[in-house]
N, C-alpha and C positions, 0 to 999 in steps of 0.2 A: 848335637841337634839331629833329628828326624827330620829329612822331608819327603814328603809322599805327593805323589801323584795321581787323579784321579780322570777318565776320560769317562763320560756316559751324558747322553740325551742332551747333545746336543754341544758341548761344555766341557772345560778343562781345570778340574780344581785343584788348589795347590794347599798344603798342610803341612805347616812346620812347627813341630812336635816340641815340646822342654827346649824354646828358646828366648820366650818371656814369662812372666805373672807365673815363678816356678813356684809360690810359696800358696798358691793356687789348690785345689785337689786335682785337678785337671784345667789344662790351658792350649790354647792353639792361635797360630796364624793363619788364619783362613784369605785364600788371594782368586780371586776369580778376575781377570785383565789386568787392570788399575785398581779395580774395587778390592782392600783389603779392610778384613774384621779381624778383631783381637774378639776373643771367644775364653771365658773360664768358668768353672764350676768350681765353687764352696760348698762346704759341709759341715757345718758344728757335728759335733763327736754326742755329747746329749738331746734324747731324742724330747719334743714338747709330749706331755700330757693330757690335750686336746686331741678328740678325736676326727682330723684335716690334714689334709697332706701341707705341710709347711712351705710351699715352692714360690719363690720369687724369681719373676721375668723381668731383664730390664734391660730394651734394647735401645742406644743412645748414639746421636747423630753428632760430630763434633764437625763443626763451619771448618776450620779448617783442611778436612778432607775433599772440599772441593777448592781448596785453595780462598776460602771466602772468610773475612773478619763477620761475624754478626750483627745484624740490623740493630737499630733502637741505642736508646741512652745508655745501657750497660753493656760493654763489648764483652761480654763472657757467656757461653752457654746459660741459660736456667731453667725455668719450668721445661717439662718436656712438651713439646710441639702433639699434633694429634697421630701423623704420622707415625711417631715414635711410640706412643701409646699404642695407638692400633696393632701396631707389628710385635708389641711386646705380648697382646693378647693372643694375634693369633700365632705364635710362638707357644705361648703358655699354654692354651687348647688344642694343641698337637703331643707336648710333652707329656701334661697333669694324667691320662687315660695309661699311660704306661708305666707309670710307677707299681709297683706291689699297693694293695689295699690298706695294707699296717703299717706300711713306710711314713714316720713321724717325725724326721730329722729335717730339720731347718735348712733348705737350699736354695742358693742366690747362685741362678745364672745371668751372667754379664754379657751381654753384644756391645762392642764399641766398634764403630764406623771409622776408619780412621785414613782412609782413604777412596774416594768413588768416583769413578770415571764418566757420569752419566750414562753409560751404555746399559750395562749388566745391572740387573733385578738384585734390591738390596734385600727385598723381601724373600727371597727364593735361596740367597745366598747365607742372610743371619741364620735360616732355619737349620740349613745344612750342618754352617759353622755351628750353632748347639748341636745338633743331634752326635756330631764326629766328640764333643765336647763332654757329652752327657756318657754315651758310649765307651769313651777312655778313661773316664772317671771310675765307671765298674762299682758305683756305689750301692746298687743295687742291680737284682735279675731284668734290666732294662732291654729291649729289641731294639735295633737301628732304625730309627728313620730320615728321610728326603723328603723333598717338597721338586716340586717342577709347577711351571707356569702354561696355560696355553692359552694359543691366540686362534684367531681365526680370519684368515684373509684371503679373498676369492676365492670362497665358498671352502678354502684348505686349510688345516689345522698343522698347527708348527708349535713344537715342542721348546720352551723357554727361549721367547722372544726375543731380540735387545729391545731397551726402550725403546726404539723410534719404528720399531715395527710394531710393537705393539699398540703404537697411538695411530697405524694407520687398521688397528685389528677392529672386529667387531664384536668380539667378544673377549673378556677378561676370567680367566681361570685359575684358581689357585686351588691347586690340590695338595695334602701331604700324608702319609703312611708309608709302614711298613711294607715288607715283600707281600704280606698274604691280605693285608686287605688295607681300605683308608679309614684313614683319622681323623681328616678335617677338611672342609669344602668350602671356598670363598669365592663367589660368580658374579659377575653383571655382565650388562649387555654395554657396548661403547657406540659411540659413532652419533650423526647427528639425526639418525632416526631410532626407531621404537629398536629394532633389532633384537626381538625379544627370539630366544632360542627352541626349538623346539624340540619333545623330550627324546626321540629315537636319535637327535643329532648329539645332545647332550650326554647319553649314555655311550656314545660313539668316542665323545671328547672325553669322559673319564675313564673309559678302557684303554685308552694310549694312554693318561695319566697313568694308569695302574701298570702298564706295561715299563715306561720309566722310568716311576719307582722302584718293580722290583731291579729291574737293574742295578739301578743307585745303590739300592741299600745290599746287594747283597757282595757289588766290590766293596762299598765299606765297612761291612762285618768279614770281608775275608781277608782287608787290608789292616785294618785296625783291631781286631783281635790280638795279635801279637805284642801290639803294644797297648794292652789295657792294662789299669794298676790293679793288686790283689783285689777280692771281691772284699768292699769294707761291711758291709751290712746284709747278713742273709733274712727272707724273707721267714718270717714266723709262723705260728701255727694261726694266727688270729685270735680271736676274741673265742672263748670258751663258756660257752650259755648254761647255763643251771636247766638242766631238763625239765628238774620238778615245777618250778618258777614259769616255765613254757607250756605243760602240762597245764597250770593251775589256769594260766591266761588264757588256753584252747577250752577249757570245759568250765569254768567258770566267770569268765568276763569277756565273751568272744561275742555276747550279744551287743556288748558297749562299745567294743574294739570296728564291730560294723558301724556302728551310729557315728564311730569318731571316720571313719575313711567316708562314709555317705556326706559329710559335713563340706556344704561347698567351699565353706569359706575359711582361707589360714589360721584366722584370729579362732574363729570355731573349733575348728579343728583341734588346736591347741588348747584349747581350753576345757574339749573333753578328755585328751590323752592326759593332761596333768589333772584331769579329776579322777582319773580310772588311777593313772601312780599314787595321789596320795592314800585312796582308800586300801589299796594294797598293803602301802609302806606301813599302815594304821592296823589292819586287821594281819598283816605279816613281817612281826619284826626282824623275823629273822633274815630279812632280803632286804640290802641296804636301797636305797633309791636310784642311784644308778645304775645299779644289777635291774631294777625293774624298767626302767626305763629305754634302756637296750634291749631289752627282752620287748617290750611293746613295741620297738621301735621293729625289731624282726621279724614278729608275728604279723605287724601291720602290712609290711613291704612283702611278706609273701603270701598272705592272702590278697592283697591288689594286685600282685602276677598271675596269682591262679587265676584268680577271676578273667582278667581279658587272658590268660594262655588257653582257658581251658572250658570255663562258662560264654568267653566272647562278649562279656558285657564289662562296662567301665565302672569307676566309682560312682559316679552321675547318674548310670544308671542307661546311658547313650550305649547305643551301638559303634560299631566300632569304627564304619565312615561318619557318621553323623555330626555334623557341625550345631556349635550350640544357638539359638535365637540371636537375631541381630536386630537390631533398631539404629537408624541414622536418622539426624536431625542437625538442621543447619540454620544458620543465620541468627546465633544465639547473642551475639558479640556485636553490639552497634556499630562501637568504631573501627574496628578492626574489616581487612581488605576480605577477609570470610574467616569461617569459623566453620569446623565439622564434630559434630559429636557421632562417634562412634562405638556403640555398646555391642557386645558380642559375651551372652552367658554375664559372667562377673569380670569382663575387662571393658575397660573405658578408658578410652583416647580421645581427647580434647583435642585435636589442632587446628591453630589458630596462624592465619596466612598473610603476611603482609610485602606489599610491592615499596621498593626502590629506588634509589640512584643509581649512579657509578660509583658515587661515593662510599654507598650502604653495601658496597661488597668488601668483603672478606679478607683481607690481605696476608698472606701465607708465604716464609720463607723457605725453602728445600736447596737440598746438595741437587736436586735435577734439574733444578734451572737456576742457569745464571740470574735473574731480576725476579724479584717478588711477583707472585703470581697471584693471582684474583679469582675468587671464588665467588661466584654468580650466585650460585642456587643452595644454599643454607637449610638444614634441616636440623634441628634441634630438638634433644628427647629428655624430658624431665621425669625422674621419678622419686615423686614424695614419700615421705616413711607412709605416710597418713593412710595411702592407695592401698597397702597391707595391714593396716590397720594397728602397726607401730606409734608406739608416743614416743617419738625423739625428733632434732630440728634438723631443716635441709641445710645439706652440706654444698659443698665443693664438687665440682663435677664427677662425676666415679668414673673410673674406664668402663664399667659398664653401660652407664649413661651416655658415652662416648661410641660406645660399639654396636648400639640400639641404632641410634641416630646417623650414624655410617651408614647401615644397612638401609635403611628407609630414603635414605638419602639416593643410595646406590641402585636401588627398587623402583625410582622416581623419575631420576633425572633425565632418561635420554625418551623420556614421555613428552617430553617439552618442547614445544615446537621451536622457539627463538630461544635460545642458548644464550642473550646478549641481555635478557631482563636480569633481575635482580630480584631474587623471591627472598621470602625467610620465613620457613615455615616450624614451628615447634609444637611440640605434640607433649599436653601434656596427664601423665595417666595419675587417673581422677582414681580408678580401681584397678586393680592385677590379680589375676588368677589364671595366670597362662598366655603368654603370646602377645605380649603389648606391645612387640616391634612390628609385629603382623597388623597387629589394631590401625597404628599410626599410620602402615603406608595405604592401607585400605580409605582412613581419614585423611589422609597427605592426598592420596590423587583427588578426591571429591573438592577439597579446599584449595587445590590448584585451579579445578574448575570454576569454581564458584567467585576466585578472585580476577575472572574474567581472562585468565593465563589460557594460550591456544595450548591442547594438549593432541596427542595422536590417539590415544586412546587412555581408558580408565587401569590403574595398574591395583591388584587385589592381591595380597597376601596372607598367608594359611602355613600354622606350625604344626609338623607330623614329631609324631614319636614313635618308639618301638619298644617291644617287651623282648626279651630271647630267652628261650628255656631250655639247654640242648640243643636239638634239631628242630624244635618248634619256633615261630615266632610270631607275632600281630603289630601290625602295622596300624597306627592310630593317628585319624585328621582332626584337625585342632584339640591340640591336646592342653591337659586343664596344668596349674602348680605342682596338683599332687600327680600326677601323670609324669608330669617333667622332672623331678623330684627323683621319684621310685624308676622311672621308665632306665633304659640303656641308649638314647638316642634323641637330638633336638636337632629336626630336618627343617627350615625354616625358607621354603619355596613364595618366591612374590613374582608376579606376570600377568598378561592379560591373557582372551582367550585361543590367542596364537601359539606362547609359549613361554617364557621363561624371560623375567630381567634380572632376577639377582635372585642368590639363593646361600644359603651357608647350614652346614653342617657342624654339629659338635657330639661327638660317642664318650659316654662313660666306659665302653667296651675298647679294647686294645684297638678294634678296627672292625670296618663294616664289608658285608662281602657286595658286590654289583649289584649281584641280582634282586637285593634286600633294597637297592637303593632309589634301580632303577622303579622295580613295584612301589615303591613310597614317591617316586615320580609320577606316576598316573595317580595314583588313589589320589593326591595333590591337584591333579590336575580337576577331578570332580569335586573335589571342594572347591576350588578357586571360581569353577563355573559358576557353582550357587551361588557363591558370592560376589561375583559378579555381575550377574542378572539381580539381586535385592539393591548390588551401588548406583546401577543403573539406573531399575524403578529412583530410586532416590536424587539420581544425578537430572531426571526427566523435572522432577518438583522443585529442583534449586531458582529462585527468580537472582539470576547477577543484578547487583544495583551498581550499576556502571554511572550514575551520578555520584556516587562515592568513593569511585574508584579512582585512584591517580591517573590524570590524560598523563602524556608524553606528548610534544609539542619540539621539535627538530627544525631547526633551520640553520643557513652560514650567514655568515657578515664577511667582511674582508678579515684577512689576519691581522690585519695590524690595527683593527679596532676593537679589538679584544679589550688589549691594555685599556680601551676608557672604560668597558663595560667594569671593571674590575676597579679602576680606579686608586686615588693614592691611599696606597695600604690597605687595600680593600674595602674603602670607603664604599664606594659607588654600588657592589654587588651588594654590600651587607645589607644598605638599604633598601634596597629592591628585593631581596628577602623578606625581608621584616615586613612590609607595605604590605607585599602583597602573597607570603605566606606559602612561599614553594621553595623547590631544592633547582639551583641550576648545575650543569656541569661544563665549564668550557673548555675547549679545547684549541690552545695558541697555536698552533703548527694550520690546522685546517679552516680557522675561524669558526668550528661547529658551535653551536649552543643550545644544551638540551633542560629543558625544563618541564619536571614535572611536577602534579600537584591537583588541585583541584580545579575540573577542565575551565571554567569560566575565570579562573583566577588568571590557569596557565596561558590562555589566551590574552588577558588584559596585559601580563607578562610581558609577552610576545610585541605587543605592538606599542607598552612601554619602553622596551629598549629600543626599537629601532625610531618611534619618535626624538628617542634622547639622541641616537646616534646620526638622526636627519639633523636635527636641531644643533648638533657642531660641526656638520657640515656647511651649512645653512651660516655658523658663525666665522669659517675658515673665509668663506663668498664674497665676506664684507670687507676683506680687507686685500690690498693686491701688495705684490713685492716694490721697494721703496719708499715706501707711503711712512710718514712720519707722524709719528701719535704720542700724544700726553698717556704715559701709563703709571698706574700705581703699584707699588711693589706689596705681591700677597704674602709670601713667604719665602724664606732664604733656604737652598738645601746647600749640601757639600760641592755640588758642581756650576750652582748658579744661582738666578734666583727666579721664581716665577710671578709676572707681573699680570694684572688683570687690567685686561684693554678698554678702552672706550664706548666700545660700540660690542661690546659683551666679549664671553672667552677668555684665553687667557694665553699667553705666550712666555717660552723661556730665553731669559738674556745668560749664558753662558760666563761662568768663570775667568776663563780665559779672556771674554770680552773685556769686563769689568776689570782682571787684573792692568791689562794693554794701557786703560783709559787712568787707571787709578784710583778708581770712582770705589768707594764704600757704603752699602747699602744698606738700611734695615729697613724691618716691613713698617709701611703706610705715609714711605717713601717716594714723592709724584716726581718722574724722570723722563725725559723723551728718546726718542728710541726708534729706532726704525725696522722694518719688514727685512729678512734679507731669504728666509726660506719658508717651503712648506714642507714640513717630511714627516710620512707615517700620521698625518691628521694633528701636526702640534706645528706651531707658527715660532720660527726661529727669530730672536731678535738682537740688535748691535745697538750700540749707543748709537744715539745720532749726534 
């Protein structure tokens, strides 16, 4: 066994080399304090015949690493949690960009969790654990990468956190790439105000990122080199184009090959490039259809780079800051707490806002906290086949659907002024042709407003892309499918006019250089302006119908009158539900009780319960200690029985009493009985 040692930005990583998962291509024990990951790389030996990189991410948390049995009716791991999901994505979107372009062989990298201390960043740590993984595998011409984290606390920036400093940070940064430039960017703002970042501080916070990357990654290319396995897979010459076949599509079907890139829309799109293949495949047999079809597909992608590298003009025909038409319209949705429709060019985001309980939040288990933790503020992103103009039926949540909804979530939430409500906003895209997690937060902040939520300000989001041609490159604001598609770069910046709440980055390029990133920081920032002066116009026209909006109505009783509002077996609450058509939440420790719902309901609510709970006090009054009463027996339980008094209410004769005396009771049984306590609002009684 190998064990290595690694000290850089901050941290002490530990790697021990072939000494499990040896039938593996490559495997490691990755140890960062208590936190240890098992880390391995597969590789089937034949490569697929699709033209996709075959890469499987699959980063997995197992309860016992925090010492913890699993929640719910099946004590065993199963679906994976969103956590798990997310981290397996942004894993995979730091890895995918580094593979060779022709690399076609089937690869499953594994993270398993298998021990975590709460302190140390699991996310910072699986990343490492692959890249040391992917690295020693040597399956291909692959560069090392790292990830680090930053925070930000009094006003000071600290390189890979523990957790509990970073929950007192105010800003959340994930950065990962190589020594020469980055790969992948994951940002928001934290804390209980806007804390939105501003872009010369931001660029300040990714150059110490870039600074401890290169560190990281170039002791781990000078330590792990030595032990990498032979190179299994050299990288190819690529795909080999028929000149003539290129020729034929530049001079004789270049006027079609424009009509199909000018075509806004995907379904179009495709429908003129498979009209242009077949008449080819027709008028030239001697070029099979997927020889033509790669051949359009080349000619297409590089006359859309010339165009913005060198004409400066888009497929659309936009310049190259120019944002497409926007249209916002709200209050589409009767029952619902708001509704925003927001169109931008051919995207449309729907989302539709609804207000809560306590009950109606989110219950989530993690290795970083001991007790299930509750998630308040919900954002949910749906994308139908239909929105691209696909005929097949909606599925299962996708991780993409997942990592839409994260983002807009992350873009959102510290816009919020009470932190304690319970939102649940879903956003769902009607149409797509670029940037519909951008859409959603643009539509998510208006539909927070509009559901009468206190907000700090409006949060707007705007996806850039880039083109690179050698030493040239263009920087492109709200970029369209086919943009995102052909481009080298999805920069996806959301904030108000201050700066910055969340933002994430993904390059089809090995890596992005600063100065590229920082310029698509401003040009960002002039889009987000525009668009946030038309949400506003918009946000000025919204009338909130706060008659329809759930009140919230707060107040205590004593604790120990809980128990009657709740009643036997939840008798009592259920029906004060049902009557009168609201959600309550109580709480026994402080006697809170919070009911929302509709305001005039929630008030009738309100002074139904404490009438009920006057009205047994009011029956406690009538009776005094030793007083001897004819009572009838309502119901027998396991510890006694309870008998309904004279003069209303109702009191319990205890087991115990009954066994002393001998006495055998069934209900509608009349027995006399006498007063002997009052405790917690229930009248104790003894035979007399």
């Amino acid at each position: 066994m190998d064990f290595i040692t690694i000290t850089s930005s901050n941290k002490t990583e530990e790697f021990a080399l072939k000494q499990v998962a040896k039938q593996a291509t490559s495997s490691l024990m990755y140890r960062l304090g208590r936190t240890i990951i098992l880390a391995s790389v597969c590789v089937e030996r034949e490569p697929v015949s699709e033209d996709f990189l075959p890469l499987v991410v699959q980063f997995l948390e197992k309860s016992y690493a925090a010492g913890k049995i699993p929640g719910g009716f099946v004590k065993r791991e199963g679906r994976a949690q969103d956590f798990e999901i997310l981290t397996s994505r942004l894993i995979d979107r730091t890895l995918r960009p580094l593979f060779p372009k022709d690399y076609r062989y089937p690869t499953q990298i594994t993270l398993m969790v298998l021990s975590h201390d709460i302190e140390n960043d699991l996310q910072v740590s699986a990343l490492n654990a692959a890249s040391a993984a992917l690295f020693l595998s040597h399956i291909a011409p692959i560069k090392s990468v790292s990830a680090c984290r930053i925070a930000r606390i009094d006003n000071e920036f600290i390189i890979n956190p523990s957790i509990s400093l970073l929950n007192q940070s105010s800003l959340d940064l994930f950065v990962s790439g190589t020594k020469e430039s980055l790969n992948m960017i994951e940002m928001r703002s934290l804390g209980q105000q806007l804390n939105a970042l501003e872009e010369p501080l931001m660029l300040k916070a990714l150059e110490l990122a870039q600074k401890s990357l290169k560190e990281t990654c170039t002791l781990y290319e000078e330590v792990f080199t030595p032990h990498q396995n032979e190179l299994l897979f050299k990288e190819s010459q690529g795909i080999i184009f028929n000149e003539r076949l290129l020729d034929l599509l530049k001079n004789q079907y270049f006027d079609e090959i424009i009509k199909g890139i000018e075509s806004s829309a995907l379904s179009e799109r495709e429908n003129v490039f498979n009209e242009i293949a077949r008449k080819i495949s027709e008028a030239h047999s001697e070029f099979s259809l997927e020889e033509i079809e790669l051949s359009l597909e080349k000619v297409k992608k590089t006359e859309i780079r010339r165009m913005i590298i060198k004409d400066k003009i888009r497929p659309d025909k936009r310049a190259l800051e120019e944002v497409r038409p926007i249209l916002i319209e709200s209050d589409l949705l009767p029952m619902a707490h708001s509704s925003i429709l927001f169109t931008r060019g051919q995207t449309q985001s729907l989302v539709v806002g609804v207000l809560g309980t306590d009950n109606d939040a989110q219950t989530h288990e993690s290795l970083e906290h001991k007790a299930p933790i509750k998630e308040r503020f919900m954002f949910h992103y749906n994308f139908p086949p239909f929105c691209v103009g696909e005929a097949s039926s909606i599925g299962a949540t996708s991780r993409r659907e997942l990592g839409h909804g994260n983002l807009a979530k992350r873009a959102l939430e510290t816009s919020i002024k009470n932190k304690e409500q319970v939102i649940r906003l879903v956003s769902e895209i009607l149409e797509s042709n670029g940037s519909s997690s951008m859409a959603s937060v643009c539509a998510g902040s208006l539909a927070l407003y509009a559901s009468g939520v206190e907000i700090y300000d409006l949060v707007a989001g705007v996806a850039m892309g880039m083109v690179s041609e050698g030493q040239d490159h263009a920087i492109l604001s709200d970029i369209s499918g086919l943009e995102d598609a052909e481009g080298d770069m999805d920069f996806k910046i959301a904030g108000n006019l201050e700066g910055i709440t969340a933002m994430q980055m993904d390059t089809k390029m090995s890596g992005i250089q600063l100065e590229v990133l920082y310029q698509a920081l401003l040009q960002a920032k002039k889009a987000r302006e525009h668009i946030l002066k038309i949400m506003h116009e918009a946000k000025e026209k919204i009338v909130i119908n706060f008659s329809h909006l759930p009140a919230t109505e707060i107040f205590n009783v004593a604790p120990d009158k809980i128990v009657e509002i709740i009643g036997q077996g939840g008798r009592v609450i259920r029906e004060i539900v049902e009557k009168f058509e609201v959600k309550i939440d109580l709480n026994k420790p402080s006697g809170e009780v919070k009911i929302m719902g509709n305001k005039e309901r929630v008030l009738k609510t309100k002074e139904f319960i404490l009438n009920y709970l006057h009205s047994l006090d009011q029956e406690l009054e009538q009776y005094a200690i030793d007083e001897v009463l004819e009572a009838q027996v309502k119901r027998i339980v396991d510890f006694g029985a309870f008998l309904s008094l004279p003069k209303g209410g109702e009191g319990l004769l205890r087991k115990q009493n009954m066994d002393r005396c001998q006495v055998v009771l069934k209900e509608g049984d009349s027995i006399r009985c006498r007063v002997i306590s009052f405790n917690k609002g229930k009248i104790a009684l003894d035979l007399a």
